[in-house]
C-alpha positions in Angstrom: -7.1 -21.3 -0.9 -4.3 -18.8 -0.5 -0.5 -20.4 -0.6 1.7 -18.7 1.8 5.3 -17.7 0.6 8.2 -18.6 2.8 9.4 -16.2 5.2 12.8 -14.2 4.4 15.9 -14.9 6.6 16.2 -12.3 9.2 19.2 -10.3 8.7 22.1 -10.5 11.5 21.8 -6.9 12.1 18.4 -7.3 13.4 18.8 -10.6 15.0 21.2 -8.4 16.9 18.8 -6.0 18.2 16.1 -8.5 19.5 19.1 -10.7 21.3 20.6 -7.9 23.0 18.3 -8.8 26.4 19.4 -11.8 26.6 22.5 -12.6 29.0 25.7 -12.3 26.5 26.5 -16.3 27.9 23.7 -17.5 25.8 26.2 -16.6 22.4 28.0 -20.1 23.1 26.8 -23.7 23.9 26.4 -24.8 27.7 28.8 -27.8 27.7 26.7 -28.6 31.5 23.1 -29.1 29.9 24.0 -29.3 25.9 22.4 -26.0 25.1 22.6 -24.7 22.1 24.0 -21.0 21.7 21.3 -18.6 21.6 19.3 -21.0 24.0 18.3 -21.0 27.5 20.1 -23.4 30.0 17.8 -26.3 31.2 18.0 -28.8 34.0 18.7 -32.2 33.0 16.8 -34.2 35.7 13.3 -32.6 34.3 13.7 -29.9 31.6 12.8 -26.7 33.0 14.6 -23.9 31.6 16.5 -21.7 33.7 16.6 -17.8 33.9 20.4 -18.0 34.3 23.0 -19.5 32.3 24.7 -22.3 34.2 28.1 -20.8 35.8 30.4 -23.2 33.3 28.7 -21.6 30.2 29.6 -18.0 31.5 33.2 -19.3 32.0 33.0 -20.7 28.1 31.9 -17.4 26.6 34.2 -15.4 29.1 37.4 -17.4 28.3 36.5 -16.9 24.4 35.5 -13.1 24.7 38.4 -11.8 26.5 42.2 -12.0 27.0 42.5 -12.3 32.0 44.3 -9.5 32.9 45.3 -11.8 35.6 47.2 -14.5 34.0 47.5 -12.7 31.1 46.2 -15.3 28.5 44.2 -14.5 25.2 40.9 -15.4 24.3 40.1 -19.3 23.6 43.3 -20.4 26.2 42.0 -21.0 29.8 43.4 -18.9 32.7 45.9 -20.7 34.8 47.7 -20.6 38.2 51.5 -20.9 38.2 51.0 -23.0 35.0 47.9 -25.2 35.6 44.8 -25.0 34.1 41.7 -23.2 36.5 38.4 -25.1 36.1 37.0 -21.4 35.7 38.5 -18.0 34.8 39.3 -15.2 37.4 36.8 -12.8 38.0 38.6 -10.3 36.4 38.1 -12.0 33.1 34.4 -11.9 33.4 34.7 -8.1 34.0 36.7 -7.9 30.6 34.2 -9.9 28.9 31.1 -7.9 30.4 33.0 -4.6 29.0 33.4 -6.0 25.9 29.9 -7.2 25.4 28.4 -3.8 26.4 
């Protein structure tokens, strides 16, 4: 009988490589469904998983990617409107966050 030796850690560089075609939301939980990063959204009511992050996960990893050219806020603070809190960032933010993922 042949043993098999454990597997060597993937290095980040090439984890890199094989997660670039997945939708750059996927980097950060899904506080909807309880996803964890790097795994696809699901429904609750049955478990299927979704193609598509839900649209509160792609606000998460938008609002820590980039700074809103809108509201002018950094990463990690939410955008605001005349100093209270959006339950989502301005669309601007998302293009920020798509240009810095690319």
């Amino acid at each position: 009988m042949t043993s098999r030796r454990p597997a060597a850690p993937m290095p980040d560089t090439i984890r890199h490589i094989l997660r670039a075609k997945q939708d750059p939301a996927r980097a950060v939980a899904c506080p909807h469904c309880g996803a964890a990063p790097h795994r696809p959204c699901r429904l609750r009511t049955n478990g299927r998983v979704l193609a598509e992050p839900h649209p509160q996960r792609r606000s998460n990893w938008a609002q820590t990617t980039a700074c809103c050219p809108t509201c002018q806020v950094t990463p990690a603070v939410p955008c605001h409107d005349n100093g209270r809190a959006l339950p989502t960032v301005h669309a601007r933010r998302y293009q920020e966050a798509e240009a810095t993922a690319a």
